[in-house]
C-alpha positions, 0 to 999 in steps of 0.5 A, a space after each residue: 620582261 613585260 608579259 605580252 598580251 594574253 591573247 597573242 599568247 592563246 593564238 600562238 598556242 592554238 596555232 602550234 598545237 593545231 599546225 594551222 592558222 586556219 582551224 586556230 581561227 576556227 577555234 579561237 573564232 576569229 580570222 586566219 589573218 587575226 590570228 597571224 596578226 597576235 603571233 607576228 605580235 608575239 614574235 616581236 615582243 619575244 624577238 624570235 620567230 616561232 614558226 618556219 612559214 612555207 607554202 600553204 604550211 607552218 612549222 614551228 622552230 626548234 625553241 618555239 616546240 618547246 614554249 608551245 608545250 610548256 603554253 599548252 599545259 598552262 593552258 590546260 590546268 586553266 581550263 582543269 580550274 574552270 571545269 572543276 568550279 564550272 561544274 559546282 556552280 551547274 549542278 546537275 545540269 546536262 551536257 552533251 557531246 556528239 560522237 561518230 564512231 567506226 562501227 567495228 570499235 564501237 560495237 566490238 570495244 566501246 559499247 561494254 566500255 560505256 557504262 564506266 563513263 557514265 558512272 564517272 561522269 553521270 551529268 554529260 550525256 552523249 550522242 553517238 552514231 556510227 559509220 563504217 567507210 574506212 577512210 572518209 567515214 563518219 559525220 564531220 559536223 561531230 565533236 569527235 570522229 574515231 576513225 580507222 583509217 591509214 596514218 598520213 601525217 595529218 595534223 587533225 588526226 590523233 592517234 590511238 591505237 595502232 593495230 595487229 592482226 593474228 588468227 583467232 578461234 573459239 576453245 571449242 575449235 582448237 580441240 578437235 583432232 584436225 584443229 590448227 597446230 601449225 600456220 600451215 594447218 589453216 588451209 584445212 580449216 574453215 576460214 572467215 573472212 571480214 569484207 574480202 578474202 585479201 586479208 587471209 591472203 596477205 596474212 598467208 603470204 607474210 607466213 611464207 604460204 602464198 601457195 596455200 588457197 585462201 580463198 574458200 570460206 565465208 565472207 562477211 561484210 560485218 567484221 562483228 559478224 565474222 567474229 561472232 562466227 568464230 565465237 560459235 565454232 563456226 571456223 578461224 578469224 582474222 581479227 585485230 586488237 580493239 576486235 577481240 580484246 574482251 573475248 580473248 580476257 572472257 575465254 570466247 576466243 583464243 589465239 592458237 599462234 602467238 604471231 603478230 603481224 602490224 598493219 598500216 591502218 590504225 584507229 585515230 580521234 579527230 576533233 571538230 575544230 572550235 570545240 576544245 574548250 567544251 566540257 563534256 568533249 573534253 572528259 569524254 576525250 580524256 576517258 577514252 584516252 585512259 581507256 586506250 591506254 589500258 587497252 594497249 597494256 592489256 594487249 602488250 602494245 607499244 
């Protein structure tokens, strides 16, 4: 069959990847109705609909799921070839993407990460900031936004990670004659506690502890300060994954139990529309993905 027109076929992918006409639009930098218009094309020059349309939402249609991957995969071998001869033809010219990150992953995991970016990609420079709201965090005029937040089924939120959270201590700690050997033993330690005492006490209760008291303690209204209390012998913390990777690897922490319990907040990447085809939002998108997924090995996450 003849090949419809290109920019019906970009519309389309745009929209199934997205699950929007709107930010399609913003991305393509046309109007929701233009980009209805080229899928409408596209659905009479294949003579099937792509999309299930409801109120305010789309859907694609079990046939079109598929046409869209395959399209979204051309498309990024497109944009692979455009990189690699756009980047010998700049040089060394600078680009830059601007990034607002939750300050937990940033401080705890990203920041010794950094430097690994740089030596790959030494010509795109970055501009971060950071938040630490947990649902509605971060500056929405960024290129990516990692966010620790509760997953919603929104479409504008890329998963990264999910999160566990166990008890953590310095060596130092689990040495001494009272140090925690059981679950139980906790209510004789000195507890650290990140913004509220909650957590502690929702972890003692899915231990079958809930008569225990987990309420003493400090609290610190800067997860990295309550880790860092840890890593000082100062007590045991309440720590996640992404929070105590590398002092788990360097040996500033340990874990006295090997229980895991999930929790329903995650850390997901948002994208500001319209920017997907930038370079360096790209690349640095890409090297955070490979990191996360070295993390998740490292941690035995699925």
């Amino acid at each position: 069959m003849k090949l419809p027109s290109l920019n019906a076929i970009r519309a389309f992918e745009a929209a199934a990847r997205l699950r929007s006409f709107k930010e399609a639009a913003d991305e393509l930098r046309l109007t929701p109705s233009a980009v209805s218009r080229h899928i409408r094309l596209l659905e009479q020059a294949l003579g099937l609909d792509l999309f299930e349309r409801g109120f305010r939402q789309v859907a694609l249609t079990p046939k079109a799921t598929h046409y869209a991957r395959r399209l979204s995969a051309a498309f990024r071998e497109i944009e692979n070839a455009t990189e690699e001869t756009g980047e010998q033809a700049i040089g060394r010219k600078a680009r830059r993407a601007s990034l607002s990150i939750n300050a937990t992953f940033m401080n705890l995991w990203l920041a010794d990460r950094l430097p690994r970016f740089r030596d790959r990609h030494p010509n795109c420079e970055l501009d971060i900031s950071i938040h630490d709201d947990e649902n509605r965090g971060g500056n929405p005029s960024a290129d990516l936004l990692v966010l620790f937040t509760v997953e919603t089924g929104d479409p504008s939120l890329l998963p990264l990670v999910s999160l566990v959270i166990f008890p953590v201590c310095s060596p130092a700690f689990l040495d001494k004659t009272n140090a925690p050997r059981k679950p139980a033993d906790l209510a004789s330690c000195r507890l650290l506690h990140e913004n509220t005492t909650v957590w502690w006490e929702e972890w003692f209760e899915k231990e079958g502890l809930a008569g225990l008291d987990a309420k003493p303690g400090p609290i610190f209204h800067d997860p990295a300060l309550a880790v860092r209390e840890a890593v000082n012998g100062g007590g045991v913390a309440l720590a996640d994954n992404i929070m105590v990777e590398d002092l788990l690897a360097s040996g500033q922490l340990v874990a006295p139990f090997t229980i895991r319990h999930a929790i329903p907040q995650s850390y997901c990447l948002r994208q500001k529309p319209g920017n997907r085809n930038s370079i360096s939002v790209r690349l640095f998108r890409d090297w955070l993905l490979s990191e996360i997924a070295s993390h998740k090995q490292v941690m035995r996450l699925a």
